[in-house]
C-alpha positions in Angstrom: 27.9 32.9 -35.4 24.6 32.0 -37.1 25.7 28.0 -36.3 26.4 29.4 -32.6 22.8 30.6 -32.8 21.2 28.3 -34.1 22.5 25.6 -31.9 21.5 28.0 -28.8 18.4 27.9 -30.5 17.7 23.7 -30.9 19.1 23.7 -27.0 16.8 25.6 -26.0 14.2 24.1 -27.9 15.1 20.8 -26.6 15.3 22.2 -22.9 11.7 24.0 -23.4 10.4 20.0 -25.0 11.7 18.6 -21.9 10.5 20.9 -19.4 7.0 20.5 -20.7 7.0 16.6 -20.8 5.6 15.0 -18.1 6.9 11.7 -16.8 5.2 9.4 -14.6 7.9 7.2 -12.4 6.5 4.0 -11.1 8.7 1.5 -9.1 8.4 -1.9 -8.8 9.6 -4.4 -6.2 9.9 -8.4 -7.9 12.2 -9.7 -10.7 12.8 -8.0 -13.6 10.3 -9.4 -15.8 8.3 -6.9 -13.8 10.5 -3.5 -14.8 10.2 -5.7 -18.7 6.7 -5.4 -18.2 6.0 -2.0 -17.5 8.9 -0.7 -19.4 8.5 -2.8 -22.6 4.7 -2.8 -22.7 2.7 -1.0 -20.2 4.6 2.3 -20.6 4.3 2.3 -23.9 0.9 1.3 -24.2 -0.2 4.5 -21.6 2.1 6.9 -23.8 0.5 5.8 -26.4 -2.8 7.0 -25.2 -1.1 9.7 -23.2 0.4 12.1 -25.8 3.5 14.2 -24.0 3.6 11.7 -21.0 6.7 9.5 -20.2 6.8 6.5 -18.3 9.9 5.4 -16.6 10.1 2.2 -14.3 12.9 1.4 -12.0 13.3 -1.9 -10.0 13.8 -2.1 -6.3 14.6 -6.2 -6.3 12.4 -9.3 -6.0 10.1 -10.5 -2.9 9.4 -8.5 0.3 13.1 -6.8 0.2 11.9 -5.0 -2.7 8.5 -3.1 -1.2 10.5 -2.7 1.7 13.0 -0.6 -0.2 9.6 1.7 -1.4 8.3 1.9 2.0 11.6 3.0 2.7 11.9 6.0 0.4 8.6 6.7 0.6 8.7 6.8 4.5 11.9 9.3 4.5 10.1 11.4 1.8 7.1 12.0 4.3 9.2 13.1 7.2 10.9 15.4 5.2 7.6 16.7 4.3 9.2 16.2 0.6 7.4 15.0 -2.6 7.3 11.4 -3.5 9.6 10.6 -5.6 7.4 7.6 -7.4 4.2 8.2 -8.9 3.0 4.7 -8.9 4.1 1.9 -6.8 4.3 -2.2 -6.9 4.1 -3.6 -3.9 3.9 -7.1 -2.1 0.9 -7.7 0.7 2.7 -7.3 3.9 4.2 -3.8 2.6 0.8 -2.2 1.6 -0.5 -3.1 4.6 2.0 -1.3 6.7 1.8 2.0 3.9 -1.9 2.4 4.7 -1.3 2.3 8.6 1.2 4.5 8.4 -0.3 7.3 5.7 2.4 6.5 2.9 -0.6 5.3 0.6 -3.5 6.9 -0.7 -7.0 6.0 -0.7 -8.2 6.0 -4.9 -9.5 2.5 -5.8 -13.4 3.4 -5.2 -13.1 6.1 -7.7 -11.0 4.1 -10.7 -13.2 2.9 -13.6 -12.1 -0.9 -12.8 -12.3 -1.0 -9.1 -15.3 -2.7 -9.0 -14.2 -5.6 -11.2 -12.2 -7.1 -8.8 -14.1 -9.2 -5.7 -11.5 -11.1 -4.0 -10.5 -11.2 -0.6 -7.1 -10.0 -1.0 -8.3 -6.8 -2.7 -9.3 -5.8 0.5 -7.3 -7.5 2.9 -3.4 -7.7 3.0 -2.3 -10.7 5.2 -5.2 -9.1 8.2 -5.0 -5.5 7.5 -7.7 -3.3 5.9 -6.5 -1.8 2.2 -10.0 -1.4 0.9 -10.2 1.8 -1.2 -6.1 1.6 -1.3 -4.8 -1.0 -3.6 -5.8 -2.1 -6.6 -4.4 -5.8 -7.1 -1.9 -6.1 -10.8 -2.0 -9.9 -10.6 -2.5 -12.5 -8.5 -0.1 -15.9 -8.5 -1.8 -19.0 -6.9 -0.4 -22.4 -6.1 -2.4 -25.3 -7.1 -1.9 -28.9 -6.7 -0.3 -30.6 -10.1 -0.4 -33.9 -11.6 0.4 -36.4 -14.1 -3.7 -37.8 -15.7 -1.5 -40.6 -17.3 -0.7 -42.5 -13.6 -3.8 -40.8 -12.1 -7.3 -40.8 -13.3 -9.4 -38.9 -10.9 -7.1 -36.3 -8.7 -8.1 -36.2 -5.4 -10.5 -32.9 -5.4 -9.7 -32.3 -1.2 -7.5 -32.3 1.6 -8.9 -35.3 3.0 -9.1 -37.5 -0.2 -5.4 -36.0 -0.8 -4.7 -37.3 2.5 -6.4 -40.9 1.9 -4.7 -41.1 -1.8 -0.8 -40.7 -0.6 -2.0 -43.6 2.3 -2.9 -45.8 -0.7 0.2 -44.8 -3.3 3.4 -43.6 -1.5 5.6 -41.9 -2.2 3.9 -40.5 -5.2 3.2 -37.4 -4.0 6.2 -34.3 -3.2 6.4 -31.4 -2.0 9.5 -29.3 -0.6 8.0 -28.9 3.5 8.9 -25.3 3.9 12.0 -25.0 2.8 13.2 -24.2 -0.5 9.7 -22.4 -1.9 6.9 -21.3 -1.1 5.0 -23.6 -2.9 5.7 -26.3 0.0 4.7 -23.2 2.5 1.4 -22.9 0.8 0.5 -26.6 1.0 1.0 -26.8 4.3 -0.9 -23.5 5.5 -3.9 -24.7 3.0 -3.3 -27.8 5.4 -3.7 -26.5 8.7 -6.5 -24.3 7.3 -8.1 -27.8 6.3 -7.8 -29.1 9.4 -7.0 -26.8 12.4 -10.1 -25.1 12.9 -11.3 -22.0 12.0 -9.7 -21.0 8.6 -11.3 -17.6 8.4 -9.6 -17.0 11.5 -6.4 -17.7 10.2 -6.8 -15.5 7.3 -8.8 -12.1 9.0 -7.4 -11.9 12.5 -8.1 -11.4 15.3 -4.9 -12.8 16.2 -4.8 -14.9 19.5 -1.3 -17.1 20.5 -3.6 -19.9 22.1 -4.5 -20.6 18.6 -1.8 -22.7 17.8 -2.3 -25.2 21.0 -5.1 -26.1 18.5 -3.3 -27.3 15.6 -1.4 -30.8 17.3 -3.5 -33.1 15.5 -3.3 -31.6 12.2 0.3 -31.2 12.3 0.7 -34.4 14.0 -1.6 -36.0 10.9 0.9 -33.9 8.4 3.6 -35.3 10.2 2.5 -39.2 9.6 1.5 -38.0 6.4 5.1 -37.0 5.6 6.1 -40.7 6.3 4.4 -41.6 2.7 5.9 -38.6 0.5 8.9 -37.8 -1.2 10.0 -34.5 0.1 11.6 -32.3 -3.1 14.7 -30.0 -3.0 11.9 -27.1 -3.8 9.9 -24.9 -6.2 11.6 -25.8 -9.2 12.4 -29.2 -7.8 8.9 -30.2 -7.1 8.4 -29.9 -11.1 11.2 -31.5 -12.0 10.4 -35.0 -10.3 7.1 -34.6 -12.1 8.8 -34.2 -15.5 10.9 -37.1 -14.4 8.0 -38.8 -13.6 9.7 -39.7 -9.5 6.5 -38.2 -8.4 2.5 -38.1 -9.7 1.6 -34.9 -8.1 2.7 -32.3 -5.8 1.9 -28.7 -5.1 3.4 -25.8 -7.6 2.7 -22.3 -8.5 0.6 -21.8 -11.4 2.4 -19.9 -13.4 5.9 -21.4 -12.9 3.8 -24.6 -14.8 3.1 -23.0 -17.4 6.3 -21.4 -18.3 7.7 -24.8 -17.8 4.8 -26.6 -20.1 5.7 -23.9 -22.7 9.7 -24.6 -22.3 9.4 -28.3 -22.8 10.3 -28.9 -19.6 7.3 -31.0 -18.2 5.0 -33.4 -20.4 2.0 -31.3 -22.6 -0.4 -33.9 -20.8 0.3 -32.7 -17.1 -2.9 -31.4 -15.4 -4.0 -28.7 -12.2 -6.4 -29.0 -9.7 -6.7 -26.8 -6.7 -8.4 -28.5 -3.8 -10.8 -27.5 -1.1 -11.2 -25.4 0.8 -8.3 -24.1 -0.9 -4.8 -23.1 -1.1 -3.0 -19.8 -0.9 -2.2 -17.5 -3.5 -0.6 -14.0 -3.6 -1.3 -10.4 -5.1 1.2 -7.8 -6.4 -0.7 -4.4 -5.6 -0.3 -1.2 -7.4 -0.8 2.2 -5.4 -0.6 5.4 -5.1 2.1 6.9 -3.1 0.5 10.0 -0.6 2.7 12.7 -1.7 2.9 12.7 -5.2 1.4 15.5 -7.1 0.3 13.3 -10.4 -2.2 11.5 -8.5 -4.6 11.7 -11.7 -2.5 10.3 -14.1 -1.1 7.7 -11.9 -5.1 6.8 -11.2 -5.1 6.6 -15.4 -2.5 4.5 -15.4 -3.5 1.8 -13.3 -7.0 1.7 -15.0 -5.2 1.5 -17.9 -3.5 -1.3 -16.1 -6.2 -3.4 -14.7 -8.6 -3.0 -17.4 -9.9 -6.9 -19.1 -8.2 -5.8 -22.8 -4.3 -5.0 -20.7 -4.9 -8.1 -18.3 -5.7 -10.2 -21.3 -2.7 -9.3 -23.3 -0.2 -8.6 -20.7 -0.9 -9.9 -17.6 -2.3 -13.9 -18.6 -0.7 -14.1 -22.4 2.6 -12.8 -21.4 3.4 -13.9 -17.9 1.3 -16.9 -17.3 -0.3 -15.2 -14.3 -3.9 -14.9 -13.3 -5.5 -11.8 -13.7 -5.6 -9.2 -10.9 -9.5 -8.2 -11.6 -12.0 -10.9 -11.9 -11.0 -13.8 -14.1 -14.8 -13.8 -15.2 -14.2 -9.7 -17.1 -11.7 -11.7 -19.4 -14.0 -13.7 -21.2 -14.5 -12.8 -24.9 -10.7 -11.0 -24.6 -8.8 -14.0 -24.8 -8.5 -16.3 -27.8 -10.3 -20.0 -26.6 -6.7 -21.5 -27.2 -5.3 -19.0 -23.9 -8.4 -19.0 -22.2 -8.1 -23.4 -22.4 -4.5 -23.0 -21.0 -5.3 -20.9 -18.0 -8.7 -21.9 -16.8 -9.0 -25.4 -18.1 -8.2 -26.9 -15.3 -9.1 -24.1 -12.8 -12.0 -22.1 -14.2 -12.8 -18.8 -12.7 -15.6 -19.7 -10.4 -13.4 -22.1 -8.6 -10.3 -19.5 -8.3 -12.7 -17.3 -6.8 -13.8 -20.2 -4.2 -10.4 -21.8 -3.5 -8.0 -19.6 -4.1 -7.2 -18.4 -0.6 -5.0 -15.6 1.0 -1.8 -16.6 3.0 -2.7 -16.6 6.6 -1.9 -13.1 8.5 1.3 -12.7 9.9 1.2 -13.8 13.4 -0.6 -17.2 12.0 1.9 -17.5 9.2 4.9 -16.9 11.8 3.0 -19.5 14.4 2.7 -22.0 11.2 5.9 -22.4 10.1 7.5 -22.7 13.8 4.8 -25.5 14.8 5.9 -27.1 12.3 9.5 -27.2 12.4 9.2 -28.6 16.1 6.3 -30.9 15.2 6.6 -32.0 11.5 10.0 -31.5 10.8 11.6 -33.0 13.6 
């Protein structure tokens, strides 16, 4: 009897702990390093500071299939005038942009501590629509052009001198067109912004169909330019004719670069250099879903999240990627040895100056079918 009890007793103990913890469920659309992340070192790191609180992350799958899946939830939740089942969200551009039109998202970045250190473009604008106030970017990955100092001395710092360079050494330079990565895709929208006209255009709206009519001679120059390339199987591909050394330079994501300088897999000497006017890049946003009732804590958690010490550690030692606030609000966190690796080659004034937004969707849509009749074929 007095085991019976006291069992009854610890149960209810147990029950009473539970019931007044408080858990804090964010979701996250991408790979899994990005449930890793939050799970292995951002939860823990806010609990830590958050006495009683319990983060729990769940994954919805990698690229926009993954913040379709919240917008999903999210949107069903609303019209059953039910509570939001996430707290905190992760979420791709072209998702956050349709949350804010359609009231999924709330409006709490002008009131966090470290909304104001981040500048850049795509804080504000998701692939043409206004998210100012509502996102609050975790990282941003940019593409960059990459080569091999050993074969070439001094990397074209342009478009056009990019353009001039493959005339004079052919097929040195790859990249995968616009299939098989979107490190190809980038290339060739930071061509047509290079040379098609208005690039602001392109990247704010207002969206006119005409626009494209514009863009024959550029993608009829990228065509001829294709004649002296070596077009690569894809992402991964384009580094591995570099490591092989079947190609001098081609286009590649940043942080894919790094991982693959740390693993061995291309040669310690191979360099960066992102061109004018620029090439694309893209944010991962947190938010804050509408109709959650933890909006405070979840506004705590993503300062926690953005704040120069986190994006030091976590988001440039750990995952190669470029920090969501202002690269500049990292110096003096990073050892000289991490800051050499990641800004080297690309220091934070010219991120802030070339690292460019994907065009908006219509643009992006009207870029890739120009060139599959033009370029392609």
């Amino acid at each position: 009897m007095r085991k019976s009890l006291l069992a009854a007793g610890l149960a209810a103990l147990l029950m009473s702990s539970a019931a007044s913890a408080q858990t804090l469920n964010v979701a996250t659309a991408g790979d899994q390093n990005m449930v890793d992340y939050i799970k292995d070192y951002l939860g823990p790191l806010f609990e830590k500071s958050h006495p009683g609180v319990k983060v729990v992350a769940v994954g919805t799958g990698p690229g926009d299939g993954g913040s379709q899946k919240i917008f999903e939830k999210l949107d069903a939740q609303k019209k059953a005038a039910a509570a939001a089942d996430f707290d905190v969200v992760v979420i791709h551009q072209k998702a956050a942009g349709t949350m804010v039109q359609d009231g999924l998202i709330k409006k709490y970045r002008d009131a966090l501590p470290t909304g104001s250190l981040v500048t850049r473009e795509s804080a504000t604008n998701a692939l043409g629509t206004d998210v100012s106030g509502y996102v609050m970017p975790m990282f941003h990955s940019q593409t960059a052009i990459a080569y091999n100092p050993d074969l070439i001395k001094n990397p074209p710092n342009n478009y056009a001198e990019l353009r001039e360079w493959v005339k004079k050494n052919p097929k040195q330079f790859g990249y995968n067109g616009i299939k098989g990565g979107m490190s190809g895709v980038a290339f060739v929208t930071g061509w047509i912004s290079a040379f098609g006209g208005d690039a602001a255009k392109l990247e704010k709206g207002p969206y006119d169909a005409a626009t494209k009519a514009t863009w024959d001679k550029a993608m009829a120059d990228l065509k001829d330019f294709n004649q002296s390339v070596v077009i690569t199987p894809g992402n991964a591909g384009t580094l591995d004719m570099l490591n092989r050394g079947e190609i001098a330079m081609g286009p590649v994501w940043v942080d894919m670069f790094y991982t693959w300088k740390a693993d061995g897999k291309l040669p310690p000497t191979m360099r960066l250099k992102l061109v004018s006017p620029g090439m694309p890049g893209q944010p991962m946003y947190y938010a804050i879903p509408s109709k959650t009732a933890q909006d405070k804590l979840a506004a705590e958690f993503i300062a926690l999240a953005t704040s120069p010490d986190v994006q030091a550690e976590g988001i440039v030692k750990r995952f190669n990627w470029y920090p969501g606030i202002d690269a500049k609000n990292l110096e003096g966190k990073l050892d000289q040895a991490a800051w050499n690796q990641l800004f080297a080659d690309i220091p934070p004034d010219t991120l802030a100056a070339n690292g460019k937004p994907f065009p908006i969707g219509p643009y992006f849509n009207d870029i890739l079918e120009t060139y599959e009749k033009k370029v392609a074929n």
